[in-house]
C-alpha positions as CSV (number, residue, x, y, z in Angstrom):
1,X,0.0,0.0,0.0
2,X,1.5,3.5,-1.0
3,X,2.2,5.7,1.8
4,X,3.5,9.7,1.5
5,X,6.4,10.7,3.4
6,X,4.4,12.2,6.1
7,X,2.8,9.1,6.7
8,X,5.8,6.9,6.7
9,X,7.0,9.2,9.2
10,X,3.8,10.3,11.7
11,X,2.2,6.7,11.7
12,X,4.6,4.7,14.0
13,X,5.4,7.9,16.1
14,X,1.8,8.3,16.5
15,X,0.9,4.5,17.3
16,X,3.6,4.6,20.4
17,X,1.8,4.1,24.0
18,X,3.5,4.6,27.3
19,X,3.3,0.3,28.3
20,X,5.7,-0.2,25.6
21,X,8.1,2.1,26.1
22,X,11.0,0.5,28.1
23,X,12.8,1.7,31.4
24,X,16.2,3.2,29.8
25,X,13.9,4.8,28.1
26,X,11.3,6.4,30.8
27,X,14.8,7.3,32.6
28,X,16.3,8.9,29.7
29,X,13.5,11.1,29.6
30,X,13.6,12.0,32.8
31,X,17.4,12.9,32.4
32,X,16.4,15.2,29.5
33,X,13.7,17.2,31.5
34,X,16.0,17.6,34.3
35,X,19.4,19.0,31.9
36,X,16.6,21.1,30.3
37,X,14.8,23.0,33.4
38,X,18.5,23.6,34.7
39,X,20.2,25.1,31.7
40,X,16.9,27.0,31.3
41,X,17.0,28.4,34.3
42,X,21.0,29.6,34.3
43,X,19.3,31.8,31.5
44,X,16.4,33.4,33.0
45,X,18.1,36.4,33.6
46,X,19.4,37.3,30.1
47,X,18.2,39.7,27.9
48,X,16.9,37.5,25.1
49,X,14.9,36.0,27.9
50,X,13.5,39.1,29.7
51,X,12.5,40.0,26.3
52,X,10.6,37.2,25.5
53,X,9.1,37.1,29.2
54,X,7.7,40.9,29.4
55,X,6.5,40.7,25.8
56,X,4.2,37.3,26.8
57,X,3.0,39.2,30.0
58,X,1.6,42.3,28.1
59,X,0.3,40.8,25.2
60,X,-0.5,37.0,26.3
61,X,-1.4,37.2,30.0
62,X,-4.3,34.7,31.0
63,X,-3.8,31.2,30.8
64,X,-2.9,27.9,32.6
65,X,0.7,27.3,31.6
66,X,3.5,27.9,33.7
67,X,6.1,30.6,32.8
68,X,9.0,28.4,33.9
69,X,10.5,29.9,37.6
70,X,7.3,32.4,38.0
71,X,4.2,32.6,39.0
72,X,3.2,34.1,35.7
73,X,1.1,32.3,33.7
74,X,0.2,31.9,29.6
75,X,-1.7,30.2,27.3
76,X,0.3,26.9,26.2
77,X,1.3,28.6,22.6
78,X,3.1,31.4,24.5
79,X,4.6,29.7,27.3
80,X,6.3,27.4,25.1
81,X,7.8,30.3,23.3
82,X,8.9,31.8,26.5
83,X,10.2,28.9,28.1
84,X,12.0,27.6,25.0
85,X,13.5,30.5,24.7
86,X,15.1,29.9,28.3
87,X,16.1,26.5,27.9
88,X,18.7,27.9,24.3
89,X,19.8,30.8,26.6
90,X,23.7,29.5,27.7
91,X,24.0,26.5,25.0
92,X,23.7,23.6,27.2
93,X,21.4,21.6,25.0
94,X,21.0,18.3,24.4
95,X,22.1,17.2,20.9
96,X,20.8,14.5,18.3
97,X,24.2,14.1,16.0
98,X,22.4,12.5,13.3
99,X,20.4,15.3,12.8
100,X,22.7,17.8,14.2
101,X,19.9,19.0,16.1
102,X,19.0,19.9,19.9
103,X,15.3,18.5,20.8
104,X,15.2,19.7,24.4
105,X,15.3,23.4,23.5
106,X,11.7,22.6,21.9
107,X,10.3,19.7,23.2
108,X,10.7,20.0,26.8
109,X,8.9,23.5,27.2
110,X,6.1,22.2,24.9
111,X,5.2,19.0,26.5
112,X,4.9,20.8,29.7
113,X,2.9,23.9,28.6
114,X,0.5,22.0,26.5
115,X,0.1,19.4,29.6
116,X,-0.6,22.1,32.0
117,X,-3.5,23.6,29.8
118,X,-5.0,19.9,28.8
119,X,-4.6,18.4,32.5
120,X,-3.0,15.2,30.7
121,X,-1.5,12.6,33.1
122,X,2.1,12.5,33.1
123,X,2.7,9.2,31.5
124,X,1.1,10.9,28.6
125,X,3.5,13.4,29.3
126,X,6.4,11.3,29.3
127,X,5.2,9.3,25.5
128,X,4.5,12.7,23.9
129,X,8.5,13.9,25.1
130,X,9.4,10.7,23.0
131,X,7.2,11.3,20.3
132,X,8.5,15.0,19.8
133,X,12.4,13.6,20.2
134,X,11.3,10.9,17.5
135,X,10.2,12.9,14.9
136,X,12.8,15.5,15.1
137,X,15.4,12.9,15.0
138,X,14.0,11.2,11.8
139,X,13.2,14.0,9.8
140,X,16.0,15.9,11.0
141,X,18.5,13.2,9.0
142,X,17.1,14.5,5.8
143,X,19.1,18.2,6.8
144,X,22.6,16.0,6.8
145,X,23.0,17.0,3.1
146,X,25.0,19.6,1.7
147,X,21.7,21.1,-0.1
148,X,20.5,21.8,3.2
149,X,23.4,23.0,4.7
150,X,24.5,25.3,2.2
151,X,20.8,27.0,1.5
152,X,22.0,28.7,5.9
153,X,18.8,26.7,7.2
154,X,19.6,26.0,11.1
155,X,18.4,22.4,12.0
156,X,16.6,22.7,15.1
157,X,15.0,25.6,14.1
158,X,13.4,23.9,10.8
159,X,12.7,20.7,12.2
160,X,11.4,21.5,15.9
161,X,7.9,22.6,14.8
162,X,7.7,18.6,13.2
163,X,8.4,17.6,16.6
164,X,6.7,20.6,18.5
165,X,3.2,19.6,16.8
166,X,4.0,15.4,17.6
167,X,4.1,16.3,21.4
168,X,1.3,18.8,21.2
169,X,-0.9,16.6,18.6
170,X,-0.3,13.6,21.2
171,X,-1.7,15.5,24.8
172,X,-4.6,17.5,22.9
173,X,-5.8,14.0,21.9
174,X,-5.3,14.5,18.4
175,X,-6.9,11.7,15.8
176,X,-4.5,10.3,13.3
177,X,-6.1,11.9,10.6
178,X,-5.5,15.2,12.5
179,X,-2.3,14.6,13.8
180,X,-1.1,13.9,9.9
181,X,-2.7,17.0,9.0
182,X,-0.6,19.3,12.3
183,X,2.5,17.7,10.8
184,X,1.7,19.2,7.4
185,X,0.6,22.3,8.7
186,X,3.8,22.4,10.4
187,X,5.9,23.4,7.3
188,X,3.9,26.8,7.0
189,X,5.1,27.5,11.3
190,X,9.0,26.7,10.7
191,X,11.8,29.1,9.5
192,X,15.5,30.2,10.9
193,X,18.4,31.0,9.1
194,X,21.9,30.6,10.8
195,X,23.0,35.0,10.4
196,X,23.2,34.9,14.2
197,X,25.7,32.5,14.0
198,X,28.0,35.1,12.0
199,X,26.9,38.5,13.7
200,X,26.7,37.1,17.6
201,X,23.0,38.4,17.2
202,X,19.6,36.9,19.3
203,X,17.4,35.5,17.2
204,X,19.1,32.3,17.5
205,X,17.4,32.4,21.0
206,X,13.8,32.5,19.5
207,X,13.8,30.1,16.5
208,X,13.3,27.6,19.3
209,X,10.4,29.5,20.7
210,X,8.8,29.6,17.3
211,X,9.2,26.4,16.4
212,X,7.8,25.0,20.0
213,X,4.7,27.5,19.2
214,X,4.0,26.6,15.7
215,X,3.7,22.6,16.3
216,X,1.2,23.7,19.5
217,X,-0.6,25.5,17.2
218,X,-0.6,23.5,14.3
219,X,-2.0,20.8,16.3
220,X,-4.6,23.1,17.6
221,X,-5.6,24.4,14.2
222,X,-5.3,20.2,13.0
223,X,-8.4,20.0,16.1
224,X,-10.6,21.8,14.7
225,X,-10.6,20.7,11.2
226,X,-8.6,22.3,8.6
227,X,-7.1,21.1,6.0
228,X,-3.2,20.6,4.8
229,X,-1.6,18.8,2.1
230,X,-0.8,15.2,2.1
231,X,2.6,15.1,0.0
232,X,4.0,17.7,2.1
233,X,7.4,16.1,2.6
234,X,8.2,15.0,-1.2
235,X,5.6,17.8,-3.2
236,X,6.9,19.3,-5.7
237,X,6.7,22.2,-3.4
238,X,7.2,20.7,-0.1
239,X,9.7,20.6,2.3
240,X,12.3,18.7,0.6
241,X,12.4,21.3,-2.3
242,X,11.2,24.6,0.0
243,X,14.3,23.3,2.4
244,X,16.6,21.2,0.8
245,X,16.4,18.3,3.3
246,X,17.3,14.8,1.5
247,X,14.4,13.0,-0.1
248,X,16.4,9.7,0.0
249,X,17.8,9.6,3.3
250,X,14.2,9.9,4.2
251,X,12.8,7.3,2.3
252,X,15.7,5.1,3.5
253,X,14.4,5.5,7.1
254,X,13.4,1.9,8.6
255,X,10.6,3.8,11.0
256,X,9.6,0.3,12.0
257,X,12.7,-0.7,13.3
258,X,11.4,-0.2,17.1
259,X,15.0,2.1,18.0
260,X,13.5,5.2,19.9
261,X,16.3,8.0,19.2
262,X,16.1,9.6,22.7
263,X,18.6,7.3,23.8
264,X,20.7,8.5,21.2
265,X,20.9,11.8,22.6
266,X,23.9,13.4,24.5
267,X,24.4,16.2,26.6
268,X,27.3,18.8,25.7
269,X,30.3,19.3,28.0
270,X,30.7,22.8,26.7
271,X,27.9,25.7,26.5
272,X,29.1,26.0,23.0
273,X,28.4,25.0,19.7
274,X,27.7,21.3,19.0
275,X,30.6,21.0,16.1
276,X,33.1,22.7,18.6
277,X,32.8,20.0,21.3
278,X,36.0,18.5,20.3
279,X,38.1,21.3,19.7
280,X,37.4,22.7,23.4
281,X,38.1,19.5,25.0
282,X,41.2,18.9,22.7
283,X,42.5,22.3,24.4
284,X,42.5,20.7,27.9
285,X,44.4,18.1,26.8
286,X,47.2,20.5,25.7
287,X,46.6,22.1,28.4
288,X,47.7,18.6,30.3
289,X,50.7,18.2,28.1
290,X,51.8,21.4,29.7
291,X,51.7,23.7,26.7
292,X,51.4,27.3,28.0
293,X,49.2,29.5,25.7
294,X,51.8,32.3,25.1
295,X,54.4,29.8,24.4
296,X,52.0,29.2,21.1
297,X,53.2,30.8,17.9
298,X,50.5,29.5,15.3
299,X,48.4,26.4,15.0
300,X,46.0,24.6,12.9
301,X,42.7,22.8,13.9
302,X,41.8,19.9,11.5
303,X,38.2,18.8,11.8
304,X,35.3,17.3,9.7
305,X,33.6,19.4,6.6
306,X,30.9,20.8,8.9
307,X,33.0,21.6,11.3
308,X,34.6,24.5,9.4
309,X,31.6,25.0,7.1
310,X,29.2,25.4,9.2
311,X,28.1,29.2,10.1
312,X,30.2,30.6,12.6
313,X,32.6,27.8,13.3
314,X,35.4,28.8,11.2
315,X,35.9,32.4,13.2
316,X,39.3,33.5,14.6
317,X,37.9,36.7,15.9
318,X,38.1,39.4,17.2
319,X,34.6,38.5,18.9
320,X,32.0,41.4,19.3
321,X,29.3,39.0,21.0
322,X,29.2,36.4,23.2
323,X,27.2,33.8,20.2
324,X,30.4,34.6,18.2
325,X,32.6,33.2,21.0
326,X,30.3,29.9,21.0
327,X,30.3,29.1,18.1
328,X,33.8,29.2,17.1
329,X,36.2,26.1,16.9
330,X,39.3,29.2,17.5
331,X,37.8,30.6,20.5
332,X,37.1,27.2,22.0
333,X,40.4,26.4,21.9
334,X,42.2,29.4,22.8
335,X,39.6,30.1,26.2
336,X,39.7,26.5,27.4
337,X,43.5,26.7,27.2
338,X,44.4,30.3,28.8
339,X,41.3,29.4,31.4
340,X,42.5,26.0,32.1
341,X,39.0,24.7,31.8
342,X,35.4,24.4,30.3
343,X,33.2,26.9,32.1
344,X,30.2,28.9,31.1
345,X,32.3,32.3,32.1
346,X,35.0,31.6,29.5
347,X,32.5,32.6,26.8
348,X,31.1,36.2,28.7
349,X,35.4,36.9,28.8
350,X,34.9,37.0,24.6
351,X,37.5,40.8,25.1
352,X,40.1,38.2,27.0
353,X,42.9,39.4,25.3
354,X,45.2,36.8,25.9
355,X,42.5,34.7,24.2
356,X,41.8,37.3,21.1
357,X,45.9,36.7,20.5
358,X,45.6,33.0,20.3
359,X,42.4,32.6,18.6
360,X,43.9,35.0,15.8
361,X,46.8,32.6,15.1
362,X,44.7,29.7,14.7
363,X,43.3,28.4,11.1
364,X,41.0,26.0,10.4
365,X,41.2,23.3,7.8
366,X,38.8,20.2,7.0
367,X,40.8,16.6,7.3
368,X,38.3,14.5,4.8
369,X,39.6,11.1,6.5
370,X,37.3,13.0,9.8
371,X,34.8,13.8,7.4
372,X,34.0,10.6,6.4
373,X,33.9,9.8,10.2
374,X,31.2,12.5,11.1
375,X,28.8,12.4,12.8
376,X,29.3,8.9,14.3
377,X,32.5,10.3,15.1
378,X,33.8,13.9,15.8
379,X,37.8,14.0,15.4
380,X,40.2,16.7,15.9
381,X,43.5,17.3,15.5
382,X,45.1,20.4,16.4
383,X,48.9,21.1,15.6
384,X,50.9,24.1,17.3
385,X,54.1,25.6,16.7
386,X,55.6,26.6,20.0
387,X,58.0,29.5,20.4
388,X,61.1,27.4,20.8
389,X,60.5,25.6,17.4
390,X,59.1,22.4,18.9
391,X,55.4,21.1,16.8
392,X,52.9,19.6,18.9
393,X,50.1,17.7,18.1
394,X,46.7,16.9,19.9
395,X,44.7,14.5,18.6
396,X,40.9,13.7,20.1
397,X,38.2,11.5,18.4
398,X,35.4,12.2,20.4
399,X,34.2,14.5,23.0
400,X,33.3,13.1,26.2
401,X,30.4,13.7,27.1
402,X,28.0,14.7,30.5
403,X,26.8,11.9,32.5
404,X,24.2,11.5,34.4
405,X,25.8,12.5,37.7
406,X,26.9,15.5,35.8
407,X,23.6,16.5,34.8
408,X,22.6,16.8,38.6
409,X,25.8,18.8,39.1
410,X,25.0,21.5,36.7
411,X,21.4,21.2,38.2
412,X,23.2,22.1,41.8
413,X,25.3,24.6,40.2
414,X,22.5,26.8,38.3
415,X,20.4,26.4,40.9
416,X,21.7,25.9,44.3
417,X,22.4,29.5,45.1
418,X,18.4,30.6,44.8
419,X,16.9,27.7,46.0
420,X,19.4,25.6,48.2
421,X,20.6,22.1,48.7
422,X,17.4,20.9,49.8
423,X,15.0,22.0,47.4
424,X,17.1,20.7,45.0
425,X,17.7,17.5,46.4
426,X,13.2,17.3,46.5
427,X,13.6,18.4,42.6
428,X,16.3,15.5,41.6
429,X,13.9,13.2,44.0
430,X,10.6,14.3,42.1
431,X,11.8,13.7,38.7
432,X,13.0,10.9,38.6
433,X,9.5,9.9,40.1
434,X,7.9,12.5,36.6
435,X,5.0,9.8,35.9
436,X,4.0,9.7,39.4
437,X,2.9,12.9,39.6
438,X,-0.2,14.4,38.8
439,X,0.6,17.7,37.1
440,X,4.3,19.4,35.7
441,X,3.1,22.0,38.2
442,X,3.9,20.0,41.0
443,X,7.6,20.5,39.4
444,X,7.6,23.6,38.4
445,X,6.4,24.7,41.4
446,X,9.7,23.9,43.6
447,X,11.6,25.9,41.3
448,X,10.3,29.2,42.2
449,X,11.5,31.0,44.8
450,X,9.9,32.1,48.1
451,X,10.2,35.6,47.6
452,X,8.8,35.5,44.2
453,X,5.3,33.8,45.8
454,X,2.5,36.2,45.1
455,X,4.1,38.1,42.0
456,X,2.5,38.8,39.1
């Protein structure tokens, strides 16, 4: 029997139930929710996030969806803007490789907001967070392409709404029929180009809160009858020609193959860009052979095609914004090394001379051997010509990357300051008991602080 690309793609997504879904994955999700409430909340305070927080307080105020660490409240729509917009704020993400995309950022806030407004219960909750994972990480293979890649389309951003209106479709109860017809609707609600990643600007911050918004109301609009087109992935017109994304690796897809791609996901050691992992870690380990930074008269950092390729990576500065600093492979290198470590305040220090000097000697070159390695592999090689004539090389295949245990740490180190030990300890406790409860408020709730009670 013929099927469209949309169907291929929706039907086995759509048919999962929470009594099949095993433990590792229940945990995993659990471990996601968790890395994504504390990253958002390390960003609560920047201006990207203010913005998006006072503008959803004037013009979207009434509601029964938590703004994430408030009292404030939205429809489900706006909160998932607002609180996706949080959860990009210090690039923490999650990341998918396959798809090179992060489904946290968009997922997380919209499986929350949209079960706050239904009143679904949370092992709902829980199937529709691996729904929304799922599809982004099977349509998100057809972006690895050099169509899409060159065309400045940013993954997440295009391919979040997919997986937005899978989580949204799935808790507002959403027919087959009508959940096809969301996902279709879905390629009118996505856009974001990768500019930001060249200028340092914000509106990398907010192509996540779109694309959580336009899957929770394409579903919504999917409720109440309208109409979309069927071919929307292969159309003449659709998706794969408006976007570029790879026709073939999608119809290659074995969506029956019963792998559920949350388990796939990993959680970033640096608050960078995912294609700079490497290179940041690869700096602590010269850092280890006791290289000193100004002892460094020129290098070269050899890693995969979209490595270098990809916007913003191939940067040597100076840097004018703090996006510029994360997404280069140069300044990766050069702050881990004259910091002596991997830290969130490396990237605000984006002036640090003695880092502006080292980033500026660096090039950046693509080894094709790493290449062909990517993205099951990320290798790196960096060589540097020291002052007293001596090369050195640095060679790292992967990053390593968070563990669970580290997960809690950056939890307690967001966190622990506003609400304490305690509290955090009954947040760690409560999540990993998420289908026990009977709302995400219950949650929510313990991440607010005392003197914020009663605010508006």
């Amino acid at each position: 029997m013929f099927m469209t690309l949309a169907e291929k793609l929706v039907k086995p997504i759509y048919r999962m139930t929470y009594k099949e879904l095993p433990a590792e994955v229940i945990e995993k999700v659990k471990l996601c929710l968790l890395h994504s409430l504390a990253c958002a909340y390390a960003g609560i305070d920047e201006r990207w996030s203010k913005a998006a927080r006072e503008m959803t307080a004037t013009l979207h105020p009434a509601g029964n969806a938590s703004i994430w660490f408030s009292t404030r409240k939205s429809n489900m729509a706006d909160a998932a803007f607002v609180n996706a917009v949080y959860a990009q704020s210090i690039l923490y993400e999650d990341i998918h490789r396959d798809s090179n995309a992060h489904p946290g950022v968009v997922i997380i806030p919209t499986a929350l907001a949209v079960a706050e407004e239904t009143g679904a219960p949370m092992t709902e909750v829980v199937t529709a967070i691996v729904a929304g994972y799922e599809m982004m990480a099977r349509i998100g293979r057809g972006t690895a392409c050099p169509e899409f890649g060159s065309r400045g389309f940013r993954p997440t951003s295009i391919i979040g709404t997919f997986g937005s209106c899978m989580t949204a479709g799935r808790l507002l109860g959403l027919t087959y029929e009508q959940q096809l017809t969301a996902f279709a609707l879905s390629a009118s609600f996505t856009a974001g180009i990768n500019q930001w990643a060249i200028e340092g600007t914000d509106d990398l911050y907010f192509q996540n809160g779109t694309a959580a918004r336009g899957g929770i109301v394409a579903a919504q609009l999917a409720k109440r009858g309208v109409m979309a087109p069927a071919k929307i992935v292969e159309g003449d017109a659709g998706i794969c020609a408006a976007f570029g994304l790879s026709q073939a690796n999608l119809e290659s897809l074995d969506c029956e193959d019963g792998h559920y791609s949350i388990l796939d996901v990993l959680f970033k050691p640096a608050p960078a860009c995912a294609l700079v992992q490497t290179t940041a870690q690869a700096a602590i380990d010269a850092v280890r052979q006791g290289i000193q930074p100004a002892d460094i008269v020129s290098g070269v950092i050899y890693t995969f095609q979209l490595g270098k390729t990809y916007a913003g990576c191939d940067n040597p500065g100076p840097f004018d914004a703090l996006l510029q600093a994360r997404m280069s492979n140069h300044f990766n290198f050069a702050a881990s090394m004259v910091h002596q470590r991997i830290a969130n305040a490396n990237y605000y220090d984006f002036k640090n001379p003695e880092v502006t000097r080292l980033a500026g000697v660096l090039k950046l070159e693509v080894d094709p051997e790493y290449t062909g390695k990517f993205p099951v592999k990320q290798p790196v090689r960096v060589e540097l010509e020291l002052r007293n004539g001596e090369t050195r090389t640095i060679y790292r295949e992967e990053p390593v990357y968070l563990q669970p245990e580290d997960n809690i740490a950056k939890l307690d180190e967001h966190c622990s300051a506003d609400l304490g030990e305690l509290r955090l300890a009954r947040i760690v406790d409560m999540i990993m008991k998420l289908d026990q409860l009977k709302t995400p408020g219950e949650l929510l709730d313990l991440f607010i602080k005392e003197s914020d009670h009663g605010k508006l």
